[in-house]
CHARMM-style PDB file with segment names, atoms N, HN, CA, C and O in Angstrom:
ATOM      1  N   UNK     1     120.130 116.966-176.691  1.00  0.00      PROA
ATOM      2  CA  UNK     1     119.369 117.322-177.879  1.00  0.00      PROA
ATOM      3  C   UNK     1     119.172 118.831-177.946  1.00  0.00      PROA
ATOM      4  O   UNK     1     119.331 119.640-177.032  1.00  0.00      PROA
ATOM      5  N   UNK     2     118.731 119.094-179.421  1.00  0.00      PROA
ATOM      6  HN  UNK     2     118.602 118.437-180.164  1.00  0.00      PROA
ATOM      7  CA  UNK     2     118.812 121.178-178.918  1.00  0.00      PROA
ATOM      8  C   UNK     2     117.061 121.313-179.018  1.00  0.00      PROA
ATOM      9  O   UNK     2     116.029 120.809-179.460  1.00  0.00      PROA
ATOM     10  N   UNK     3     117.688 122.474-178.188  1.00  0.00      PROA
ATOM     11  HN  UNK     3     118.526 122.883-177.829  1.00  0.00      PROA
ATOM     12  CA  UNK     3     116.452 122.905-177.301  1.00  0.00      PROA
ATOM     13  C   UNK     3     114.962 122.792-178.116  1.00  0.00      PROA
ATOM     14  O   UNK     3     113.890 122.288-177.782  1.00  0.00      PROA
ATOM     15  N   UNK     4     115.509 123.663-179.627  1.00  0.00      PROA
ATOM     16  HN  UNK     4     116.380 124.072-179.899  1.00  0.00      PROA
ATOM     17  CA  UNK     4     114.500 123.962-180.481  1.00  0.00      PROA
ATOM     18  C   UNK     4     113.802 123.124-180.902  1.00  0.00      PROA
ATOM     19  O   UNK     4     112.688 123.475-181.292  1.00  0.00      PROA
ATOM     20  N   UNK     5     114.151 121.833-180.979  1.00  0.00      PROA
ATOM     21  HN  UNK     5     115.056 121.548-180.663  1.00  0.00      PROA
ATOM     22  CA  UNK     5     113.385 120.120-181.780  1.00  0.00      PROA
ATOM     23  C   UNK     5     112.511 120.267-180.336  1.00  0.00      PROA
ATOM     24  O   UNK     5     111.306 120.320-180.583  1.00  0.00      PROA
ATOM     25  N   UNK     6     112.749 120.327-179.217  1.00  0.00      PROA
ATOM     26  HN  UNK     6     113.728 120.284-179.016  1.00  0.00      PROA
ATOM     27  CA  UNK     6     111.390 120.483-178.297  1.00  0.00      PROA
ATOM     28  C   UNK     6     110.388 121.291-177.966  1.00  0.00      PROA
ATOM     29  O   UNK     6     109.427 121.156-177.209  1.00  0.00      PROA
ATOM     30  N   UNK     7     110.804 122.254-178.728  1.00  0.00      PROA
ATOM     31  HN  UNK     7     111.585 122.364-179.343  1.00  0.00      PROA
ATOM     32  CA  UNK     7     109.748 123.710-178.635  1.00  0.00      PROA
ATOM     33  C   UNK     7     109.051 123.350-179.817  1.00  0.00      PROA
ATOM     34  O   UNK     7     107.827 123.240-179.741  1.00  0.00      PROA
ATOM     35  N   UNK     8     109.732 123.111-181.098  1.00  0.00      PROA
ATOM     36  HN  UNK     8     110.726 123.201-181.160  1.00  0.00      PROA
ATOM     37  CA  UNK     8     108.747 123.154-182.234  1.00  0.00      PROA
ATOM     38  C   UNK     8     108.071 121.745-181.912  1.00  0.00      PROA
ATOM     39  O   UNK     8     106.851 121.838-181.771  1.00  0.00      PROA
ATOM     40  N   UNK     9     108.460 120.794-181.803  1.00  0.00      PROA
ATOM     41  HN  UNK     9     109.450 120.719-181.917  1.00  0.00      PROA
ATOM     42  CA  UNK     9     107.820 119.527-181.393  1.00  0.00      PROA
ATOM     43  C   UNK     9     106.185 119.955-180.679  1.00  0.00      PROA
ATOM     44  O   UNK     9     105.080 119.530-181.016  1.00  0.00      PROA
ATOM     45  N   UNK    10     106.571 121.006-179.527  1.00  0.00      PROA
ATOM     46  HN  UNK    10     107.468 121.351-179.253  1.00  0.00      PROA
ATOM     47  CA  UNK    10     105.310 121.447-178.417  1.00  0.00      PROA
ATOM     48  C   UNK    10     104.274 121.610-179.242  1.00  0.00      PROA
ATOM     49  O   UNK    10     103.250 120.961-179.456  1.00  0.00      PROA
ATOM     50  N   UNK    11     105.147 123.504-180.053  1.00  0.00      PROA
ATOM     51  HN  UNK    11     105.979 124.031-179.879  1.00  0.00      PROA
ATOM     52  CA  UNK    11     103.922 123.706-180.546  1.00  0.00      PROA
ATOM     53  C   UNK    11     103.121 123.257-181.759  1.00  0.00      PROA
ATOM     54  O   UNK    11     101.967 123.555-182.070  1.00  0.00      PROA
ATOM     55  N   UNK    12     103.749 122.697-182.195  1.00  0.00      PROA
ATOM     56  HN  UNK    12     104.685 122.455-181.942  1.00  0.00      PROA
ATOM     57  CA  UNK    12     103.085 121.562-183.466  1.00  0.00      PROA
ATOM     58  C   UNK    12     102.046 120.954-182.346  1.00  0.00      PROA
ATOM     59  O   UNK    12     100.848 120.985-182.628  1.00  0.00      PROA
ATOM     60  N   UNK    13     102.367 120.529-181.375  1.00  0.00      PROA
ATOM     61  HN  UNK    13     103.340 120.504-181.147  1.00  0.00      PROA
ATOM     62  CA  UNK    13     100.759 119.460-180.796  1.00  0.00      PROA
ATOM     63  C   UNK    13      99.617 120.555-180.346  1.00  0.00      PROA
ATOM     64  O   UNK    13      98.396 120.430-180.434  1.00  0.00      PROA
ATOM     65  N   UNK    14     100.401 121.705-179.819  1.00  0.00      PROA
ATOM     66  HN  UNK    14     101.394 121.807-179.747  1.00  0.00      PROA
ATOM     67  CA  UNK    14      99.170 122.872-179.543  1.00  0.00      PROA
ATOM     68  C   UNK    14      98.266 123.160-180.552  1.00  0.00      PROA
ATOM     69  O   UNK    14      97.042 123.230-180.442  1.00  0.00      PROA
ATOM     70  N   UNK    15      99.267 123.400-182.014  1.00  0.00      PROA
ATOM     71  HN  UNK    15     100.261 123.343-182.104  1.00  0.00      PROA
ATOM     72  CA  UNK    15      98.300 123.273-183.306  1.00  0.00      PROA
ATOM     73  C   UNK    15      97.075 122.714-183.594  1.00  0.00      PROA
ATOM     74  O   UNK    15      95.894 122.960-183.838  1.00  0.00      PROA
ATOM     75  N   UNK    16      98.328 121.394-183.381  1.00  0.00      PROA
ATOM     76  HN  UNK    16      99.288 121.194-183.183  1.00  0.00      PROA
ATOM     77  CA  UNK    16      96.823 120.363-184.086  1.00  0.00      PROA
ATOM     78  C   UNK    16      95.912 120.164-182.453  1.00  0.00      PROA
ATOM     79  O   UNK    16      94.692 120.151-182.618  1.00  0.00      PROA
ATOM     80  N   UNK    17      96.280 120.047-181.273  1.00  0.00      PROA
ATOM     81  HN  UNK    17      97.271 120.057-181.139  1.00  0.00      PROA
ATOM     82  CA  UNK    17      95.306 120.690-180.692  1.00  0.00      PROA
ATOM     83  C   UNK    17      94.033 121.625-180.728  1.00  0.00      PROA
ATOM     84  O   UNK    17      92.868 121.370-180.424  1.00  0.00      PROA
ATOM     85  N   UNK    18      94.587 122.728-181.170  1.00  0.00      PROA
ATOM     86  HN  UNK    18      95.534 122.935-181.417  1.00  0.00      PROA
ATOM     87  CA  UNK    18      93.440 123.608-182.018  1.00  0.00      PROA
ATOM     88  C   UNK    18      92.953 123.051-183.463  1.00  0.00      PROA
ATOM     89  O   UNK    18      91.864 123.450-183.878  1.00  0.00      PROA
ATOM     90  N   UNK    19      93.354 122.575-183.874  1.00  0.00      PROA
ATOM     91  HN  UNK    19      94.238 122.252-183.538  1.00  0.00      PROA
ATOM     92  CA  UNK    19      92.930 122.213-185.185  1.00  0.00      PROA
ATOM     93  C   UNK    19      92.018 120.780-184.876  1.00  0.00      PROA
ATOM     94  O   UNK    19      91.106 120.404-185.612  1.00  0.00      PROA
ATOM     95  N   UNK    20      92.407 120.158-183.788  1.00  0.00      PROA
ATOM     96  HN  UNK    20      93.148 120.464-183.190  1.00  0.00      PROA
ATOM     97  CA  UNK    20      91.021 118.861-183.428  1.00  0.00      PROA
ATOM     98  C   UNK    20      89.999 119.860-182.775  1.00  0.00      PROA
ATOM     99  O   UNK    20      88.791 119.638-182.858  1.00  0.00      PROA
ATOM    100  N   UNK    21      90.352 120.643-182.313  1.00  0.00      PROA
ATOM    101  HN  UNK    21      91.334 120.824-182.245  1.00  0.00      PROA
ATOM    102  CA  UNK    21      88.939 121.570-181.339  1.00  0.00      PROA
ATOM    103  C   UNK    21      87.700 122.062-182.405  1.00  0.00      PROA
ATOM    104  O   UNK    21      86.486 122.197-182.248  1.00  0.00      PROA
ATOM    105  N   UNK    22      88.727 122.288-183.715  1.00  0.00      PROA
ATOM    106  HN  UNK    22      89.713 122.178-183.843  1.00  0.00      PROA
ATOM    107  CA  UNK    22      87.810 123.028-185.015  1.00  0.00      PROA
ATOM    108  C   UNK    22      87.127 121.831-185.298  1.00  0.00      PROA
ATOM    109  O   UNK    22      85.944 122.026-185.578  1.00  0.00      PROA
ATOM    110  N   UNK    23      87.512 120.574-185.317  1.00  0.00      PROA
ATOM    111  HN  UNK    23      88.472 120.415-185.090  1.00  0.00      PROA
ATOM    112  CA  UNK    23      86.783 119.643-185.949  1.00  0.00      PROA
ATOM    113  C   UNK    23      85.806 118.809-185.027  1.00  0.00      PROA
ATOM    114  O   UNK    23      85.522 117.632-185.252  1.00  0.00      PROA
ATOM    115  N   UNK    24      85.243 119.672-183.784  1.00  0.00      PROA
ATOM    116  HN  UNK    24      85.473 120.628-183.601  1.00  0.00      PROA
ATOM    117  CA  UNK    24      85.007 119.026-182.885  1.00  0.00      PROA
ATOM    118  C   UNK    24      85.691 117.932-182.478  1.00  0.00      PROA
ATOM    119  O   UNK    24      84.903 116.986-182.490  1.00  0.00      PROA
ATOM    120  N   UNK    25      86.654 117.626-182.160  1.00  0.00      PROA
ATOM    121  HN  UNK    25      87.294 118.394-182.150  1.00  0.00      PROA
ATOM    122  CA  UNK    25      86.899 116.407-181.576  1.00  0.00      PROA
ATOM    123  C   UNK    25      87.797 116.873-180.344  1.00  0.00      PROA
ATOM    124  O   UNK    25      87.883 118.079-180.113  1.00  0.00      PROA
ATOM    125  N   UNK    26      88.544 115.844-179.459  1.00  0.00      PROA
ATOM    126  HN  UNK    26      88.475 114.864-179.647  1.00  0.00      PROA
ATOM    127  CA  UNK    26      89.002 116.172-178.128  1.00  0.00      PROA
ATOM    128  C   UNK    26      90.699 117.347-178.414  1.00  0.00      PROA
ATOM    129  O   UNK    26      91.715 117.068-179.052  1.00  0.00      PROA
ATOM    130  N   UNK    27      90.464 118.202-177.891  1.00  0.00      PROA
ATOM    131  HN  UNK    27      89.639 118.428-177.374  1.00  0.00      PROA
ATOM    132  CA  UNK    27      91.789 119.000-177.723  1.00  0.00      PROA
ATOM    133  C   UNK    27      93.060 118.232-177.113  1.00  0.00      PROA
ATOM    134  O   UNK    27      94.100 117.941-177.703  1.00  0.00      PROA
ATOM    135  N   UNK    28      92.774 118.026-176.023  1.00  0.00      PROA
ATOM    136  HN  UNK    28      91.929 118.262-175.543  1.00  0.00      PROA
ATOM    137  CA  UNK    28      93.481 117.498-174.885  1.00  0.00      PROA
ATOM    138  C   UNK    28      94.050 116.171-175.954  1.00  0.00      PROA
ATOM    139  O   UNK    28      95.097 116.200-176.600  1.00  0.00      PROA
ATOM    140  N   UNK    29      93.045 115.042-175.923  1.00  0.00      PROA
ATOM    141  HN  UNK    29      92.195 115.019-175.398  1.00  0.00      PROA
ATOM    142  CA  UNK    29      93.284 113.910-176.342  1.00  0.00      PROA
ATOM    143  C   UNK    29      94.422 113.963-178.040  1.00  0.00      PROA
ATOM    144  O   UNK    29      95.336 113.185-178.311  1.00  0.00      PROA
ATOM    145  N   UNK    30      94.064 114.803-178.642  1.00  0.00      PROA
ATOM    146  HN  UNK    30      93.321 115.436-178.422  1.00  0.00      PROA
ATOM    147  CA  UNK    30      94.801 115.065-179.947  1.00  0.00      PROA
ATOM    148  C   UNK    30      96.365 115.578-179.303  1.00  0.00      PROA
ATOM    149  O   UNK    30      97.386 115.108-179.806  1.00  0.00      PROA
ATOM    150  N   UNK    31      96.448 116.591-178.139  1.00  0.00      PROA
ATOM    151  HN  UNK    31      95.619 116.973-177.731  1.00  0.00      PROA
ATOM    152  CA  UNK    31      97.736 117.376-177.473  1.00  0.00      PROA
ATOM    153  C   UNK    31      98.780 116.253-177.374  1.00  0.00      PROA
ATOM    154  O   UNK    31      99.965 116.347-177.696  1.00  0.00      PROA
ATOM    155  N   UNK    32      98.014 114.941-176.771  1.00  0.00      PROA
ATOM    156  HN  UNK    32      97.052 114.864-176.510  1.00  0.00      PROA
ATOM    157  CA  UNK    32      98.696 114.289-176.186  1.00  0.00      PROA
ATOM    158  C   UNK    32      99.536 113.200-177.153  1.00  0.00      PROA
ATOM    159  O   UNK    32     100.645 112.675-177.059  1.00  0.00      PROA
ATOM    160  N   UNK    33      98.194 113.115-178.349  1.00  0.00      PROA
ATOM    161  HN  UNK    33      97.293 113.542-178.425  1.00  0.00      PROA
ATOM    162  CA  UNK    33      98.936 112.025-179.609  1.00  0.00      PROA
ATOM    163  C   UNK    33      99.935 112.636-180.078  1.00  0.00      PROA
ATOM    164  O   UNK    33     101.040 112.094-180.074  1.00  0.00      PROA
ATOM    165  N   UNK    34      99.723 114.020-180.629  1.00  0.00      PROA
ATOM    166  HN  UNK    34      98.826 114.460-180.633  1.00  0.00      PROA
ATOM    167  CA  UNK    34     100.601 114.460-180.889  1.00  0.00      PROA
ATOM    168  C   UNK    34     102.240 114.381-180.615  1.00  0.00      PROA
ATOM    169  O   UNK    34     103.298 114.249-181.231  1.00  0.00      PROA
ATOM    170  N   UNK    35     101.810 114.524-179.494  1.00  0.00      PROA
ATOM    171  HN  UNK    35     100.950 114.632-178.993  1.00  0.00      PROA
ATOM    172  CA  UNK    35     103.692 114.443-178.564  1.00  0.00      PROA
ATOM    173  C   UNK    35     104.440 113.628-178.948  1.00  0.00      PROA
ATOM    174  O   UNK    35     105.658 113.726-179.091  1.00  0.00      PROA
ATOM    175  N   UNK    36     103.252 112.095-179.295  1.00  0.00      PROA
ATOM    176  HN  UNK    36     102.262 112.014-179.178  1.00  0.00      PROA
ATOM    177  CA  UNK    36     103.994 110.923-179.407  1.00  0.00      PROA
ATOM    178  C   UNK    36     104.248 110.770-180.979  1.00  0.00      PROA
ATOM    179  O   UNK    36     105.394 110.576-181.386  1.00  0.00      PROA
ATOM    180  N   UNK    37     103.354 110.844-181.702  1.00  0.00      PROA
ATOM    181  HN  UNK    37     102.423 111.002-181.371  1.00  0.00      PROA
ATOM    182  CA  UNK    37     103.217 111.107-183.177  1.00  0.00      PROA
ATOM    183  C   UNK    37     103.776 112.061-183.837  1.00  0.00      PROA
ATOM    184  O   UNK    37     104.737 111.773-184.551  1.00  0.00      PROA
ATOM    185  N   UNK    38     103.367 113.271-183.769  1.00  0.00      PROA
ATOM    186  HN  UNK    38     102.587 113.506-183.189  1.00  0.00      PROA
ATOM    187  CA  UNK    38     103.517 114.416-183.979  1.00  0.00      PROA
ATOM    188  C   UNK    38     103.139 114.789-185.255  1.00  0.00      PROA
ATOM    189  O   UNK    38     101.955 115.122-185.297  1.00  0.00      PROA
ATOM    190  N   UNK    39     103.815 114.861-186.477  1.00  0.00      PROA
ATOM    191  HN  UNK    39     104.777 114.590-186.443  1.00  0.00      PROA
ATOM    192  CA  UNK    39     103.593 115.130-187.613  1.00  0.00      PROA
ATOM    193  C   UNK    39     102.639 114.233-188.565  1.00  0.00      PROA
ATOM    194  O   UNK    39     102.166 114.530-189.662  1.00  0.00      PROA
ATOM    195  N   UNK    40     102.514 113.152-187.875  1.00  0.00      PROA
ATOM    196  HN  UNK    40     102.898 112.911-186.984  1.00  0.00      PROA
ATOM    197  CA  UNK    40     101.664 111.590-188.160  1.00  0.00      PROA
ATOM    198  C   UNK    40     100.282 112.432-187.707  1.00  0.00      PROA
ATOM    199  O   UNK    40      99.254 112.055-188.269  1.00  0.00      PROA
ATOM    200  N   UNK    41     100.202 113.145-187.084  1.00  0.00      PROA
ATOM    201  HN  UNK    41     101.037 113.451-186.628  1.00  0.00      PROA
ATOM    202  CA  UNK    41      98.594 113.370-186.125  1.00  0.00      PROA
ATOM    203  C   UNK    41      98.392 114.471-186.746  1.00  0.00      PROA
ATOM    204  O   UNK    41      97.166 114.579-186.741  1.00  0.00      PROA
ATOM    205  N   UNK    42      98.932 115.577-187.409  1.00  0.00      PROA
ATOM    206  HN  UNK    42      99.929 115.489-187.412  1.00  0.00      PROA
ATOM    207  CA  UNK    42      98.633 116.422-188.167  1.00  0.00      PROA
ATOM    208  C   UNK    42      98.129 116.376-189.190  1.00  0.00      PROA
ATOM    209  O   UNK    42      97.366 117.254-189.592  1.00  0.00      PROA
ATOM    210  N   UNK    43      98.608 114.794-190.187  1.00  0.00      PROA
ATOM    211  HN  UNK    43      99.228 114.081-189.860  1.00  0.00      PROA
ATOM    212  CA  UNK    43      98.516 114.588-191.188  1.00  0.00      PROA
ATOM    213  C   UNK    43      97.058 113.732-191.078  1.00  0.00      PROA
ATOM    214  O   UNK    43      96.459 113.554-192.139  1.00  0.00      PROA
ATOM    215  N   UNK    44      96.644 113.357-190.203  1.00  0.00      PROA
ATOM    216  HN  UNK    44      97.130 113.501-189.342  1.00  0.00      PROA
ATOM    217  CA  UNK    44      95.736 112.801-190.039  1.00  0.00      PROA
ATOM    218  C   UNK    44      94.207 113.410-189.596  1.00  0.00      PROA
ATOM    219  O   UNK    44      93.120 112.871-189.804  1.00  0.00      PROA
ATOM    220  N   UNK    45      94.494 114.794-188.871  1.00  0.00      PROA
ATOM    221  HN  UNK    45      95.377 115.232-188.702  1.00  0.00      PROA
ATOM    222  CA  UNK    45      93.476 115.806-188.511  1.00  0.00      PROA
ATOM    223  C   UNK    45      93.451 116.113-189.911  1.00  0.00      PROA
ATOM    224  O   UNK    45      92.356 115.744-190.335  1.00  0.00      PROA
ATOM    225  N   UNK    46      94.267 116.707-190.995  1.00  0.00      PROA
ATOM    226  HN  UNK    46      95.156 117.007-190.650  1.00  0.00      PROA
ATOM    227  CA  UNK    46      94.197 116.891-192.295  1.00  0.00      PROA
ATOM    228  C   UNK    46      93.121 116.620-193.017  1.00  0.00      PROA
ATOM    229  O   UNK    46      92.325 117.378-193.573  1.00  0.00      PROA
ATOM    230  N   UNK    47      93.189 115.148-192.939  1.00  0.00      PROA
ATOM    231  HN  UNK    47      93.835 114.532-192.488  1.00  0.00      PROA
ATOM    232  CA  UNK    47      92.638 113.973-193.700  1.00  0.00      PROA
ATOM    233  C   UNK    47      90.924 113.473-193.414  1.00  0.00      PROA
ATOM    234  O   UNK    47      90.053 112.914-194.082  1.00  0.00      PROA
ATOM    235  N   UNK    48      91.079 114.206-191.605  1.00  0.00      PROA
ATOM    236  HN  UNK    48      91.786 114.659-191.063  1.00  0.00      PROA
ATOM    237  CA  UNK    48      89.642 113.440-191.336  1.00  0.00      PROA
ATOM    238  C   UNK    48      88.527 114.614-191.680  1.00  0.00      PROA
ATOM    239  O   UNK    48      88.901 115.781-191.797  1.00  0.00      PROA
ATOM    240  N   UNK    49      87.403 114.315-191.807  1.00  0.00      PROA
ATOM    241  HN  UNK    49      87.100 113.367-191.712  1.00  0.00      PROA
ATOM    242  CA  UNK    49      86.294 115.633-191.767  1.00  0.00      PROA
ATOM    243  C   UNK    49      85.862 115.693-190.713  1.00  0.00      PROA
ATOM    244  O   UNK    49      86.281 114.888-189.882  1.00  0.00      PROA
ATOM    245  N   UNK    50      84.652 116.865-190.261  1.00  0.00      PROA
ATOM    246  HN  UNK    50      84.311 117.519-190.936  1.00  0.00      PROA
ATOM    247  CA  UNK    50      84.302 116.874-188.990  1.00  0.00      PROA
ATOM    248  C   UNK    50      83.301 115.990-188.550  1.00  0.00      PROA
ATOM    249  O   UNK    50      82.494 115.345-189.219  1.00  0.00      PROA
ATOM    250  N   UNK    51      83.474 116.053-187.263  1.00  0.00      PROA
ATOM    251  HN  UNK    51      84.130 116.576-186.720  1.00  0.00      PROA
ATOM    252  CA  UNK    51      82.805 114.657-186.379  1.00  0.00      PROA
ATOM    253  C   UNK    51      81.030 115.406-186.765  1.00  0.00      PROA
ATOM    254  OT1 UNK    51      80.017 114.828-186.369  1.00  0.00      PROA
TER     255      UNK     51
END
């Protein structure tokens, strides 16, 4: 696979990483959906308001 679909993949979860931290909610725990989700978990930090 090329390299780049795994780098942008990363930092897309670091994002929304930071972007669950803004909404109070877990960094870590969002890092990790992400990986598996990815663009699904962005769209969804989007969507939610803060805790």
């Amino acid at each position: 696979m090329n390299e780049g679909y795994f780098v942008g993949w990363g930092t897309l979860a670091l994002i929304n990483a930071v972007l669950a931290q803004g909404k109070n909610r877990s960094g870590l725990n969002w890092f990790i959906i992400s990986l598996v989700i990815g663009p699904i978990a962005t769209l969804s930090l989007a969507l939610f308001d803060k805790k």
